[in-house]
N, C-alpha and C positions, 0 to 999 in steps of 0.2 A: 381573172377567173377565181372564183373564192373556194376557199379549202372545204375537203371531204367533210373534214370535222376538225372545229374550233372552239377557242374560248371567247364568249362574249358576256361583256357586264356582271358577272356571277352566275354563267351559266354555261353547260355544251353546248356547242348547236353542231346537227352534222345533216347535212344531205341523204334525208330519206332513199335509200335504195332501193325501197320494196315501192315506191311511185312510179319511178322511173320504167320507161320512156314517156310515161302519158303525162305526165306534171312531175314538175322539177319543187318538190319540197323540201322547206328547211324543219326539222326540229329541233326544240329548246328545251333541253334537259336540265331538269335542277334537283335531281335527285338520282342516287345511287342504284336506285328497284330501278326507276325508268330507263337509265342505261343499259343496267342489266337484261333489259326484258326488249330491247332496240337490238341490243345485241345478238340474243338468241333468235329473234326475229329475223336476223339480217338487212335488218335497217343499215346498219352500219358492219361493215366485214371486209376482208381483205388483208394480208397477215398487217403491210407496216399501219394502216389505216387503226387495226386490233393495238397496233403496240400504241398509236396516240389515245387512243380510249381506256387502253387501260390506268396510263400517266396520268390522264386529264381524269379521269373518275376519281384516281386515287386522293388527288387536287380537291376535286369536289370535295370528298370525304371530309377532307382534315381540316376546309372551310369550317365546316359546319360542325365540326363534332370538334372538342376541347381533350376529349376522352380519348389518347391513343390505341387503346385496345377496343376501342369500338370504329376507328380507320383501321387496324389492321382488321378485324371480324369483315369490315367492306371491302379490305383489301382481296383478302380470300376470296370472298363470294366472286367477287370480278376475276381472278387469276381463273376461276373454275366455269365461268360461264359456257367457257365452247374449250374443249379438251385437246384439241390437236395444234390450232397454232398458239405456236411458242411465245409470239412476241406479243400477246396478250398479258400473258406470266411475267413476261420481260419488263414491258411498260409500267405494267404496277410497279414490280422488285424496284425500278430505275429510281420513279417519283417517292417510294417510303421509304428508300433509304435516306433523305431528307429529313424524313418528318422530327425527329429530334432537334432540328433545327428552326423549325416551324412552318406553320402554317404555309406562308406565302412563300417559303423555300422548295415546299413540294409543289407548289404550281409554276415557279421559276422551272423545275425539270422539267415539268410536264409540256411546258412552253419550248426550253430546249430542245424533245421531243420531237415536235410540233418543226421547228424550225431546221435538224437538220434532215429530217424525214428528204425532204427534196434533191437537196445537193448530194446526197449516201445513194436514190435511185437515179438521179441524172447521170452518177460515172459510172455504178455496174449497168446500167443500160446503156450506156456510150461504149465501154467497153464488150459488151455482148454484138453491138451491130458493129464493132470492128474486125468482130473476131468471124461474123460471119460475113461480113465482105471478104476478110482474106480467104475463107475457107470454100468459099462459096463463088463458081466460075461466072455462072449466070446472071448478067446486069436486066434491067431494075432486079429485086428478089421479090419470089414471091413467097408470102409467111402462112404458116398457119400457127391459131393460137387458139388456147382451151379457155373458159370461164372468164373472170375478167380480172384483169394485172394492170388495169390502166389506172385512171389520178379518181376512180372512185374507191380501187382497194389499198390505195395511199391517199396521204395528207395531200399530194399536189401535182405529182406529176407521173408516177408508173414504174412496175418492170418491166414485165416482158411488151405491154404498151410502148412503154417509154425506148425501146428501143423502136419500133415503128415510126415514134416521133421521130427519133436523129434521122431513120432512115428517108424518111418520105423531104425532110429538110435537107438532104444531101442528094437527094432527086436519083435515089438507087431503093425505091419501093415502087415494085408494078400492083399488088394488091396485097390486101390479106383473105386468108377464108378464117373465118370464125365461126366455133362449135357453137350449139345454140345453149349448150350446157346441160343438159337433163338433171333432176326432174323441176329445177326452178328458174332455170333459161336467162341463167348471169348472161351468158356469150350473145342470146340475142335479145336481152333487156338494155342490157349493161352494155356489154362491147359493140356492139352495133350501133347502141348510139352515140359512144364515145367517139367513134370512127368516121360517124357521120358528120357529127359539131366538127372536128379537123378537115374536114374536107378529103378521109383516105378513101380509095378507091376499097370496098370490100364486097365479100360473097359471103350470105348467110346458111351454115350448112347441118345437116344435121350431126349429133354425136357421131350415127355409126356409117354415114359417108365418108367420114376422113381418111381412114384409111385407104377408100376407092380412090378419093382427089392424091392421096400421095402415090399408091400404085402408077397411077394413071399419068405422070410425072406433071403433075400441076403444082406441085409445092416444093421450095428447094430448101425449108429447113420449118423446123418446130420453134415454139420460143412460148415458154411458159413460166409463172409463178411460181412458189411455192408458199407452204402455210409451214411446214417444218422440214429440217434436213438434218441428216443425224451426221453423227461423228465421221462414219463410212462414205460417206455420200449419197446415203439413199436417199430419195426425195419424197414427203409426204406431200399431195397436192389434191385440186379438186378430182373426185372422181369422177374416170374416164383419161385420167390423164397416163396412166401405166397402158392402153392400149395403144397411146398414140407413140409412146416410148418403142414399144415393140415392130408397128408398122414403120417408124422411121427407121432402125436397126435394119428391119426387112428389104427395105429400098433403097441404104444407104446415103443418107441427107442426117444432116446435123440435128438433134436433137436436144435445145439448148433450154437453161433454167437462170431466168434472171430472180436475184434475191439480195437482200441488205445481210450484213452477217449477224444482225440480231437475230434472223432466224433458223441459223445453226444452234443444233443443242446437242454443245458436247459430250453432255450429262448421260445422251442417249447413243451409244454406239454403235445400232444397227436401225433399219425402218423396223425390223421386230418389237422391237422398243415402243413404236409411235403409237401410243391410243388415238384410237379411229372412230371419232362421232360419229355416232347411228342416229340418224330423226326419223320421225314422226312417218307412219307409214302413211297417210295422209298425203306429204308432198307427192306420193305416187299414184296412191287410188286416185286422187282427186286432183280436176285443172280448172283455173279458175273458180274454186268453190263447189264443182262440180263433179260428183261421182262417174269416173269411167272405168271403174271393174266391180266384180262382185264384192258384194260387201264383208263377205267373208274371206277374201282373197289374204295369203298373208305376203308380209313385202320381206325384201332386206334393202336397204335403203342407208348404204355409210355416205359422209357425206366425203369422204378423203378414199385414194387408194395410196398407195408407196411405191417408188419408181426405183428399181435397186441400180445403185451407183454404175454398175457396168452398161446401162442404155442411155446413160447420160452421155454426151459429147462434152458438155463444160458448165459450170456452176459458176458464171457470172455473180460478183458480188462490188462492191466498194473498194474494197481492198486487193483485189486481185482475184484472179481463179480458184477458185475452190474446190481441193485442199489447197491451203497457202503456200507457194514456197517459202 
């Protein structure tokens, strides 16, 4: 199964997102704008998937440019591309701290990156579906999950997906229901197909059913990504994901966040702290290219909400539970 996003022969390549479901394409970036503009696009997104693109751009840069302060000017540009997840910021910081050493040192990081991206989400997602097997009475379990945390918003293998995998491999998953995601339908673009390629039993549901299916005792726990977590533990994630925190609090089932700990940021001590991308009112009025409100309608339209640390059940990471003992 080949990676989200890669380096090959002098160049990115990552798995067009914005294809998917309907054609599986690669693109070949050889420039710092066109990463950039993949990015903003959401061609390529997902926090740890953001921390390999930011490494590997940075990589690209300092190929091509002899000039340090014209790889740091693309360092920038890349750390600010999309404002809220962290490990975009990260990935650059990781690969320029290299660059003094040269060229082919900051794509050795970037490679590094690239390589333990997998093993960092195979044990906070092993450790997330342990913890919901203990917590959780009801054999197989059934999951719900928001936007998409599977091996498209990492380099290979997934969070809160990636727990799904252990589960369904250890023959203790009856289904998932997945959000469809509004207003750009990661959950049934994205996760639905992900779901499908594995062979997992799933339900495609709207954003504002989830709450009915939990009510309704059809789901016996949440399990979601995240794009930033602050110091507190609040969780910054795709929006819609703070309603499903509140409905699972309401019916009492585990409300769980799988994440690597590069996207903890210390720096920031509350979700007050988290700047919260706003797009293009666009993805709202318009589907598929196509106007469904009035043209003068105005939107709000962020792309993240903030899930405050007391609706969380446990912040799955690599390293343990988070906060760390």
């Amino acid at each position: 199964m080949r990676r989200t996003i890669d380096w090959a022969d002098g160049a990115i390549e990552i798995l067009d997102q914005c294809a998917l479901p309907h054609e599986v394409r690669v693109l070949r970036l050889t420039t710092v704008d066109e990463l950039i503009a993949a990015i903003r696009r959401l061609a390529v997104r997902g926090a740890p998937a953001l921390g390999a693109a930011g490494a590997l751009g940075t990589a690209l840069s300092a190929l091509r440019h002899r000039d340090e302060d014209a790889v740091r000017a693309d360092a920038k540009r890349l750390a600010d591309a999309r404002p809220t997840a962290v490990n975009l910021g990260w990935g650059v910081r990781r690969a320029l701290n290299r660059l003094p050493e040269g060229p082919q040192f900051v794509l050795e990081e970037a490679m590094a990156v690239l390589d333990e991206d997998e093993r960092v989400n195979r044990k906070a997602s092993e450790r997330a579906a342990e913890f919901l097997l203990d917590r959780c009475a009801r054999r197989p379990l059934r999951l719900l999950t928001h936007c998409n945390a599977g091996r498209l918003a990492t380099v290979g293998w997934g969070t809160a997906l990636g727990v799904v995998w252990h589960l369904q491999a250890a023959g203790q998953l009856e289904y998932v229901f997945a959000d469809e995601t509004r207003p750009l339908l990661q959950g049934a673009r994205l996760t639905a197909w992900e779901l499908g390629e594995a062979g997992v039993p799933y339900r495609l549901l709207p954003d504002s059913a989830a709450a009915s299916a939990i009510a309704r005792g059809l789901v016996d726990a949440v399990v979601v990504g995240a794009d930033r977590i602050a110091a507190n533990g609040d969780v910054a994630n795709k929006v819609g994901t703070y309603p499903l925190a509140l409905a699972a609090a309401r019916h009492g089932i585990p409300f769980v966040v799988v994440a690597p700990m590069s996207t903890v940021d210390s720096q920031v001590p509350s979700g007050d702290g988290i700047v919260v991308e706003e797009r293009a009112a666009e993805e709202v009025t318009h589907v598929a290219g196509r106007p469904v409100a009035p043209p003068d309608a105005a939107v709000f339209n962020p792309a993240f909400d903030v899930t405050p640390a007391d609706l969380v059940t446990a912040i799955a990471t690599e390293d343990g539970f988070f906060p760390l003992e």
